[in-house]
N, C-alpha and C positions, 0 to 999 in steps of 0.2 A: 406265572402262567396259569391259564382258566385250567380246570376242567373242562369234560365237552361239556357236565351238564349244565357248567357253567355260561357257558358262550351263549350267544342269540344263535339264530339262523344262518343270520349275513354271515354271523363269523365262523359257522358250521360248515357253510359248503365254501367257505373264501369268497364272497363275494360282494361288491360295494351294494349299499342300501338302495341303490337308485338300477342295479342291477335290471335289466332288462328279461322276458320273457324266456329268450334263444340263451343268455347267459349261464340262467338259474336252471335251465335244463342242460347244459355242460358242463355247469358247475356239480349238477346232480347226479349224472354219468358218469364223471371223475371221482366222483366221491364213493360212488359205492362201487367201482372197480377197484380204486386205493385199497378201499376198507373191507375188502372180502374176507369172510371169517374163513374162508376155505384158502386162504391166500400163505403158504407157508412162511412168505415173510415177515409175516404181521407174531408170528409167535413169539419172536425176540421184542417185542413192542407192547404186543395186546395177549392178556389171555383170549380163548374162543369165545369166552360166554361177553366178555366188555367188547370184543367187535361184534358178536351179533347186537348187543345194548349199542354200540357205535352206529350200527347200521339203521337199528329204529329210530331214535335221533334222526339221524339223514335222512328217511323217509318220513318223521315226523316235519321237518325243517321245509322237503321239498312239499308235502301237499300242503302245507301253510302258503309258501311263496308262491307257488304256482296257481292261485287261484286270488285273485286281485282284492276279492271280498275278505276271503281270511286273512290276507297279508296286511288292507287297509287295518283291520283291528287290530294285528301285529305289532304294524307298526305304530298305532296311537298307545300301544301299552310299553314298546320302550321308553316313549320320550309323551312329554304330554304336547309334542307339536300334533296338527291334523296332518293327514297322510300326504296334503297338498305336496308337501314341503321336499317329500321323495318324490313326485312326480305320477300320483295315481289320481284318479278322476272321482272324486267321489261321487258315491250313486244319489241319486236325488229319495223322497219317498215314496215312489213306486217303487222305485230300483229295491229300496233299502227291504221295501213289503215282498217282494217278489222272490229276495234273496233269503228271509231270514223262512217263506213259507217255504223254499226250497231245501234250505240248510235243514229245517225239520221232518221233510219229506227223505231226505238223506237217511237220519239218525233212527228212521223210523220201517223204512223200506225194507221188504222183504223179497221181493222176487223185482229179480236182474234181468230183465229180457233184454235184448240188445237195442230197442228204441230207446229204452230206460239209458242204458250206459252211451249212448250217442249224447241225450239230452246232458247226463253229467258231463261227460268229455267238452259238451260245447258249453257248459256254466263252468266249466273249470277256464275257457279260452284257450283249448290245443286244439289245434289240431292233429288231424289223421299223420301227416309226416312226421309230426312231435312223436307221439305217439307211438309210432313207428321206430322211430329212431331213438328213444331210449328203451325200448320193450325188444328192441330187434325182433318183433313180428313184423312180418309182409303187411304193406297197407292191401294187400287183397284178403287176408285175413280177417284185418281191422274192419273193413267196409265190412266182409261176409259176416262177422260177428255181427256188427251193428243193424244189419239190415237185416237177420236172420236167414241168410241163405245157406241151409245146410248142407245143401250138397255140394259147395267150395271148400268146405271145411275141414280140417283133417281129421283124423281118428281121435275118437271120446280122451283115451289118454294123454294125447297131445293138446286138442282144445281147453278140459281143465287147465293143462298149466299155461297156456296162453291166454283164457279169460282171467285167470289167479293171476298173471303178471300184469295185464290191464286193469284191475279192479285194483292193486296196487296203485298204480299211476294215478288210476282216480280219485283216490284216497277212501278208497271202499274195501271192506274185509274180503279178504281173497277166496277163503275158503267160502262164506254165505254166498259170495257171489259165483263164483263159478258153479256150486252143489244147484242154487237157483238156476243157472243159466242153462244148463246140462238136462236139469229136471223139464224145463220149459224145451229144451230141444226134442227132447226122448218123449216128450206128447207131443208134439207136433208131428213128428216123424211114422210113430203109430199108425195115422190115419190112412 
């Protein structure tokens, strides 16, 4: 039997290679509710500190799969087929220039305003219900974040941990993000 940190992805959250969009995010929902380090049945199984290691796995696994750029790469490094072969579209080279100026714009970014986290959300291909429905934030939230409309939004303590669970999803550091997104709201808000 593998380890997890032996497994791929597919075989991370259970799911076949050819896995579809709506799949890979139920597989991903399942997966980190299973694998809750808070979960008292996991102690006869997992010590705390290997399901929290469990859980980054999962979310490493899900922002690979969920974004059709980093999975095409994925999957040309299991096997040396092209990604054709699973059923992804490969980008042409604009696509390829557009994606890899973006992937660096990523790695690079420091302030999360909420047009920023719409444009990732829509290079990642979720949408707002996706979104929603593993984050269990309200998509009125999700828009108000995106759109910056702060006065739909709940109280500073509550929005951290909902931009930090969205910046998750994105495959963005939760903390840089939310600390950014809060900073950018609390000047706006000033005026």
């Amino acid at each position: 039997m593998k380890t997890n940190h032996q497994q791929n992805y597919y075989e991370l959250l259970d799911i076949p290679i050819n896995a579809d969009q709506e799949s890979i995010i139920d597989a991903y929902k399942k997966a980190r509710t299973t694998y809750n380090p808070n979960s008292p049945a996991l102690y006869t199984v997992f010590t705390k500190e290997e399901a929290v290691e469990l859980i980054k796995l999962i979310d490493e696994a899900y922002s690979v799969l969920s974004n059709q750029f980093k999975r095409k790469e994925y999957d040309k490094s299991l096997s040396n087929k092209t990604a054709d072969s699973v059923g992804a579209t490969p980008p042409n080279q604009t696509q390829s220039k557009v994606f890899s100026e973006f992937e660096e714009r990523l790695k690079n970014e420091t302030t999360f305003s909420g047009t920023f986290l719409q444009q990732v959300r829509l290079y990642r291909n979720l949408t707002v219900e996706q979104v929603a429905e593993v984050t269990k934030i309200s998509r009125t939230y999700i828009n108000a974040i995106e759109s910056e409309n702060y006065s739909k939004l709940p109280a500073v303590v509550f929005l951290r941990g909902f931009v930090s669970q969205y910046a998750k999803i994105l495959g963005l550091d939760p903390v840089k993000t939310s600390n950014s997104y809060i900073k950018i709201m609390q000047e706006n808000t000033k005026k």
